[in-house]
N, C-alpha and C positions, 0 to 999 in steps of 0.2 A: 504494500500500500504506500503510494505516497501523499507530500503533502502540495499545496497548491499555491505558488508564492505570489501570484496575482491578487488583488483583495478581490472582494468581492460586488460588486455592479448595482446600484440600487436601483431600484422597480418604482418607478411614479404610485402606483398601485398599492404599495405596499404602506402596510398601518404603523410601519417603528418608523421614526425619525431619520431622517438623510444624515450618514456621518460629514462631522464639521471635520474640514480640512486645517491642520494649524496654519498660524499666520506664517509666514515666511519669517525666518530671523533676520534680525537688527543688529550689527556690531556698528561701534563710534571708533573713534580713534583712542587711543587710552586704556580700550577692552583689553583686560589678559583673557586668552583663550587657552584650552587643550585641543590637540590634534591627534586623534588617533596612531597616524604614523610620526608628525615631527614634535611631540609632547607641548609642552610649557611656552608661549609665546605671547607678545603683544601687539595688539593692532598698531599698526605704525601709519596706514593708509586706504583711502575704502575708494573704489572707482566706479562711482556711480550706481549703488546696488548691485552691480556685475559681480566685482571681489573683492576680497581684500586682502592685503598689500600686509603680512604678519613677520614679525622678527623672532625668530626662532634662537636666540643667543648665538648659536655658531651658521647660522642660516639664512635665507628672507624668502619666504616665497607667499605668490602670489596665489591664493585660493579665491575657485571660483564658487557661486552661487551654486546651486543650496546651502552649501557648508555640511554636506552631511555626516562627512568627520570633524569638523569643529562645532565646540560649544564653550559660551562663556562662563567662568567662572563667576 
């Protein structure tokens, strides 16, 4: 058996509530973040909601939007 990693499709018809999509994330300039792969860093620069611009102590790279390996601390 497996499992299915698509969610699942909501039906107009149906009596439970539409799931809420989260808002998109907000980082500032300032924001310390973690990253999945480059750890510990600070936002140093954000390019128009696109990405942003993190310094990693020995690093700097640019992540783009979603950010679905970053989150702020």
């Amino acid at each position: 058996m497996t499992k299915s990693s698509a969610p699942k499709r909501y039906l107009p018809t149906s009596p439970f509530k539409a799931p809420v999509a989260p808002p998109p994330r907000q980082f500032a300039v300032g924001d310390q973040v973690t990253h999945d792969v480059y750890g510990l860093g600070r936002v140093i620069g954000i390019e128009g909601g696109i990405a942003a611009l993190v310094d990693f102590g020995s690093t700097r790279e640019r992540i783009l939007s979603p950010y679905a390996k970053m989150s702020k601390l």
